[in-house]
C-alpha positions, 0 to 999 in steps of 0.5 A: 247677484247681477240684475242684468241676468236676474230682474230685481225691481227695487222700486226705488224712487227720486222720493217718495212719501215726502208729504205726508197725511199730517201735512195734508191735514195741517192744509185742511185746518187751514182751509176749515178756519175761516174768518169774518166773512168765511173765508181763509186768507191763502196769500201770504200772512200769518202762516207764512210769517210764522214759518219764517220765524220756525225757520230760523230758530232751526238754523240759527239766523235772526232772519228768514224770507219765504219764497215760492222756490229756491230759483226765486231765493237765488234770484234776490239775493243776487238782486239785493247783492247788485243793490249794494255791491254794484256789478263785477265778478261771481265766483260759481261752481260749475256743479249746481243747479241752473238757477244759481249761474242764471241768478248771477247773469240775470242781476248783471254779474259776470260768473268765474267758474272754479273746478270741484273738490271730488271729494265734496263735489263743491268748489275747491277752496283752494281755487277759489282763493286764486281766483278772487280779484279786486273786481269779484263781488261775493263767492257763491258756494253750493253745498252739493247734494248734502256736503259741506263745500266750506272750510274754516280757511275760506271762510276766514280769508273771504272775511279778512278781504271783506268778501261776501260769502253766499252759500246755497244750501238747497240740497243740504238742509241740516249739513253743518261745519264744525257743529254748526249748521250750514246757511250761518256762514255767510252774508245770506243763504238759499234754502229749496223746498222743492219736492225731492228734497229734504223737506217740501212745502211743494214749490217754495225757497229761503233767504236767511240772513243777519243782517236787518238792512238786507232782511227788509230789502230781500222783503222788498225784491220778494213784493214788487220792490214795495215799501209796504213790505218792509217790517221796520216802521221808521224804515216806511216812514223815510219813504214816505217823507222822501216821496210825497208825491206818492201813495204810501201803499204805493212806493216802489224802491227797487225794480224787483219781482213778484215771489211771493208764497202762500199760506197753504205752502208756509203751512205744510213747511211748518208740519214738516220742520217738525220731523226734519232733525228725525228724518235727517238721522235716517238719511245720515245712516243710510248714506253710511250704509250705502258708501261703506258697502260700495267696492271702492276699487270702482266707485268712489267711497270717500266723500267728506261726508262729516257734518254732511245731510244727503236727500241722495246717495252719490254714485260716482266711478272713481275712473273713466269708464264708458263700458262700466258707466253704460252699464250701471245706467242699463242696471239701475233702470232694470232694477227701477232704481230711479237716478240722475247723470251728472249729479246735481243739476245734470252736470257741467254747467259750461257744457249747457247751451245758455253758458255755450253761446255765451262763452264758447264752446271749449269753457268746460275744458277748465273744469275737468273735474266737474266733466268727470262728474258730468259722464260718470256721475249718478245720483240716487234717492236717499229718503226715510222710509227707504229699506236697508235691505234694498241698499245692500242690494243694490251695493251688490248688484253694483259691485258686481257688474 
């Protein structure tokens, strides 16, 4: 079957369905429970606190702090890592998002950029070690797309040298390692629950951490850096102390931002994390489904897809091919298979003009790899209502182009 000669409209879609009646309906009880006065509180309150609490029961953490979206999340972590660690050295994979390397600019850290593993699309790990130096602050690992980027020796070596690890786990909600899900590893995690992702709250974002002292200053940098924000009453009560002068409700400690989320997010994130684990199952199958019927002589098919939890599939050429390359952007869009080039975040980072201007335009030349991925890599929609017969499908359409 060749779709350029016969038009095969998959209708197949970034996303689709990923807010459901049931959460629309959870929205309106919100809206139909009113108080006092007879009106419901929409800002940040109970139903954010409990969907923090949600959260982490399902990861596994002792601490979650919600956001209104995964740029916000990366952007205090990296706050509350410049509080406590000073500036210095980031290390970044050059195949992320925007956010994570604006994060790190914006809190006054300079960001190393290591190449990529092909076959997890994350840092490799190996390169990462050579790259720590006396001045590198935190590793700030992306899990891309749904794989795992981490390995029991990273993980070992970064605590034996007291190095913090940072893992963004925005496109791998329930991806683990080892049985043990991604977002635990390191000091804190980021979570997006953006639309096309996993699970959606609309916009919004996560921080998660064990560690208390950060958990009540992310609370902070996520408020105006405001004292009254913290959930530790002794915490409150040195401020107070300390400042007189001020107006308890008044206490800024840090000069942080304003990223707060509201009820009517909190509300549709915890309609959704009851379904997450199910939908999850179907995206772990089809991504089998689609990998295992690829030819593999043209596409790569060996992606470390154990433990791995993909919102999308990952198209990629195992060689450099503009001649094929054009044409399977030519199919897909007669086929109306919606896709993205480049991967996660539309490719090499070093190639974009806010790093260009910065660090020149040659930088990319260190992460060939990751230019692999920015010309002959795709992503497509993975979701549970996606059929299995348009995966086959399109596996034979690709096949035989």
């Amino acid at each position: 079957m060749n779709c350029e000669n016969t038009i095969v409209d998959l209708n197949w879609p970034l996303m689709k369905n990923n807010i459901t009646r049931v959460d629309l309906e959870a929205v309106i009880r919100l809206l139909s429970d009113a108080e006092g006065d007879g009106s419901p509180i929409l800002t940040q309150s109970k139903q954010v606190r409990t969907f923090e609490e949600e959260w982490s029961r399902w990861l596994g953490v002792k601490h979650s702090v919600f956001v209104n979206s995964g740029s916000s999340a990366n952007l205090i972590s990296m706050a509350a890592l410049r509080e406590t660690s000073g500036p210095g050295e980031v290390l970044v994979p050059p195949i992320t998002w925007v956010s994570d390397i604006a994060s790190v600019m914006h809190c006054g850290f300079t960001p190393v950029f290591v190449d990529i593993d092909p076959r997890t699309l994350g840092m490799d790990n190996d390169l990462v070690l050579e790259k720590i130096t006396p001045d590198t602050k935190a590793v700030f690992i992306t899990h891309v797309l749904g794989y795992n980027a981490l390995s029991r020796r990273l993980i070992d070596e970064l605590a034996a040298r007291k190095i913090p690890l940072i893992e963004d786990v925005c496109e791998s909600h329930g991806a683990c390692l080892d049985g043990r899900k991604l977002g635990t590893f390191g000091l804190m995690s980021n979570f997006s629950f953006y639309y096309a992702h996993h699970m959606s709250t609309i916009e919004g974002g996560m921080v998660c951490t064990d560690d208390r002292r950060l958990y009540e200053m992310l609370r902070m940098f996520r408020a105006h850096g405001m004292v009254r924000e913290c959930s530790d009453g002794a915490f409150k009560e040195t401020y107070h102390q300390r400042y007189p002068d001020l107006t308890p409700d008044f206490i800024f400690a840090y000069p942080a931002y304003n990223v707060r989320s509201t009820e009517i997010n909190a509300v549709i994130g915890r309609s959704q994390l009851k379904r997450l684990d199910a939908n999850n199952v179907v995206r772990r199958r089809n991504l089998d489904l689609f990998l295992s019927h690829l030819d593999s002589a043209r596409y790569r098919t060996d992606f470390a897809t154990e433990g791995s939890c993909n919102y999308a599939f990952t198209l990629v050429l195992r060689e450099p091919d503009d001649s094929l390359r054009d044409r399977v952007m030519l199919t897909l869009r007669k086929c109306g298979v919606e896709f993205r080039r480049g991967t996660s975040g539309g490719g090499n980072q070093l190639r974009q003009p806010y790093l260009r201007t910065r660090l020149g335009d040659d930088k990319h030349l260190e992460c060939p790899r990751a230019d692999h991925i920015h010309f002959y890599g795709f992503y497509l929609g993975n979701y549970p209502g996606l059929e299995e017969e348009k995966i086959l499908q399109l596996c034979a359409i690709l096949n035989d182009l």
